[in-house]
C-alpha positions as CSV (number, residue, x, y, z in Angstrom):
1,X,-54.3,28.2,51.2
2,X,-57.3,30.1,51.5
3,X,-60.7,27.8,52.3
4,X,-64.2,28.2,52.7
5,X,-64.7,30.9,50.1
6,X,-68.2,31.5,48.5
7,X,-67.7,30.6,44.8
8,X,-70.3,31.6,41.7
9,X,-68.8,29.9,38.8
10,X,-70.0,29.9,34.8
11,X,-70.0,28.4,32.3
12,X,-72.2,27.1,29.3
13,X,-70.6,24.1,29.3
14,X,-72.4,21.4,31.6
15,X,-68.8,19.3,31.9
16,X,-66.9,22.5,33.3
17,X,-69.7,23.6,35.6
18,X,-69.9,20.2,37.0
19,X,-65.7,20.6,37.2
20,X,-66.1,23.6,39.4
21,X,-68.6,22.2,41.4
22,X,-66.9,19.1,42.0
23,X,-63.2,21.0,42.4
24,X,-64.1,23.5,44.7
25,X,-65.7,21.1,46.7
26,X,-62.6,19.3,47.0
27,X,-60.4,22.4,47.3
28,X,-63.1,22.9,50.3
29,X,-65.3,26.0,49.1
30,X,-68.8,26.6,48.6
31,X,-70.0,26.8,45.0
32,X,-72.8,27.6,43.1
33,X,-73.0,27.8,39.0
34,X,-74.7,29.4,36.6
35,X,-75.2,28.6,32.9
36,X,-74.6,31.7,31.3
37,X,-73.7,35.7,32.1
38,X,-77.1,37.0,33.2
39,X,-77.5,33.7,35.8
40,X,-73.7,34.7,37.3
41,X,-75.3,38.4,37.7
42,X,-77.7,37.2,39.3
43,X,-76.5,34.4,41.6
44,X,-74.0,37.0,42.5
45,X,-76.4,39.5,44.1
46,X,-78.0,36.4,46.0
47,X,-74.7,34.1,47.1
48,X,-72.8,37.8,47.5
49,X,-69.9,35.5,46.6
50,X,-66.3,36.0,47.8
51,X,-65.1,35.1,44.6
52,X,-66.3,34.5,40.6
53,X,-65.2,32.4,38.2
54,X,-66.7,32.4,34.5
55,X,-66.2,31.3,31.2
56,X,-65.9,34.6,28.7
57,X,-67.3,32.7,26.1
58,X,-71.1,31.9,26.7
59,X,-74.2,32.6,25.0
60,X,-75.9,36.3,25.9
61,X,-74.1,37.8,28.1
62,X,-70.6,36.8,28.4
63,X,-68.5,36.3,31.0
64,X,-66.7,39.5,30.7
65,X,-69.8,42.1,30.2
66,X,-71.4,39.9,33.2
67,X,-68.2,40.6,35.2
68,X,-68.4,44.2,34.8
69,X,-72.4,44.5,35.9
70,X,-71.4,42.8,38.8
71,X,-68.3,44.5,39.7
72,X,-70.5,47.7,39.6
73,X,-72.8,46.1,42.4
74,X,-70.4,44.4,44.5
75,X,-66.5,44.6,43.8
76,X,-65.6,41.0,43.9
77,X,-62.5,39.5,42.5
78,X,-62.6,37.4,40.0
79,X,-60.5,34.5,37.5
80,X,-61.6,34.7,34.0
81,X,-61.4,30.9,31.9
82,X,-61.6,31.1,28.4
83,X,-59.9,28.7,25.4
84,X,-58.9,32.3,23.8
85,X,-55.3,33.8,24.4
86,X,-55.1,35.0,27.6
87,X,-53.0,38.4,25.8
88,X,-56.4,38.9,23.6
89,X,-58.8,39.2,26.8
90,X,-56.5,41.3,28.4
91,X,-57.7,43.7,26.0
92,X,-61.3,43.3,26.9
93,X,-60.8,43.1,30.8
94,X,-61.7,46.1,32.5
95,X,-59.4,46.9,35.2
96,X,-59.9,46.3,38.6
97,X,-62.1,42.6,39.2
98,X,-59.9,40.2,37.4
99,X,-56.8,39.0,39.4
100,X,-56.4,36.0,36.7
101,X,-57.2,34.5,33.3
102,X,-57.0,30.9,33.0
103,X,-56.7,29.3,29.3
104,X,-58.8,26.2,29.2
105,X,-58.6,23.5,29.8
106,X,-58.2,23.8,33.5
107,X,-56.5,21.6,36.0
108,X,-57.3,21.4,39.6
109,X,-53.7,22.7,40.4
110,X,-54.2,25.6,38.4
111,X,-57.7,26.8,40.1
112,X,-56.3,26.1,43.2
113,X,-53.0,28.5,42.7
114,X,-55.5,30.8,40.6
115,X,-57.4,30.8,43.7
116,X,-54.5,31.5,45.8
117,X,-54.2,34.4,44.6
118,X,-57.3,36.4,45.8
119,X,-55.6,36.9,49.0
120,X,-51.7,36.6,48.3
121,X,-51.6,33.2,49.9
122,X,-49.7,30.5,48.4
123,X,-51.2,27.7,47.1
């Protein structure tokens, strides 16, 4: 299991950033979170982050359009949450950041194998 990443997470809802916080804590990474799309941008360009998670759906910019501005800056991987069908943002997703969608709500299991996956490691 891969540990000690550098984790931006979003999400406009205070319950799930206080999940990430809390689970990648206890998964043993280093998280910050941002409300919405244009906060990931730009807590990505300070944390340089090893990895992003984010909500698609926020207010702004979402998730997804936030993704891609980063991605331009600094190809990072990232796991896309959503409560959409996972088979209806793979239509939005542009290729190359997004190594996972994730349809809410999360577990801890699931971030942690979701996770996993940045590297090929097995949870």
């Amino acid at each position: 299991m891969v540990r000690g990443l550098r984790v931006v997470a979003a999400d406009d809802d205070r319950e799930m950033a206080l999940f990430y916080l809390d689970a990648l804590a206890l998964l043993g990474h280093r998280a910050s979170v941002a409300e919405d799309g244009v906060r990931l941008v730009e807590l990505c360009r300070a944390e340089e982050p090893d990895l992003v998670i984010t909500d698609v759906e926020m207010p702004g910019l979402d998730g997804i359009e936030a993704v891609e501005r980063v991605w331009v800056e600094r190809p990072v991987p990232v796991i896309l949450v959503s409560a959409s069908e996972p088979a209806e943002l793979r239509k939005r997703v542009p290729p190359g950041p997004v190594l996972h969608i994730l349809r809410k709500p999360i577990t801890l299991t699931e971030l942690e194998r979701a996770i996993a996956l940045r590297e090929g490691d097995s949870p």
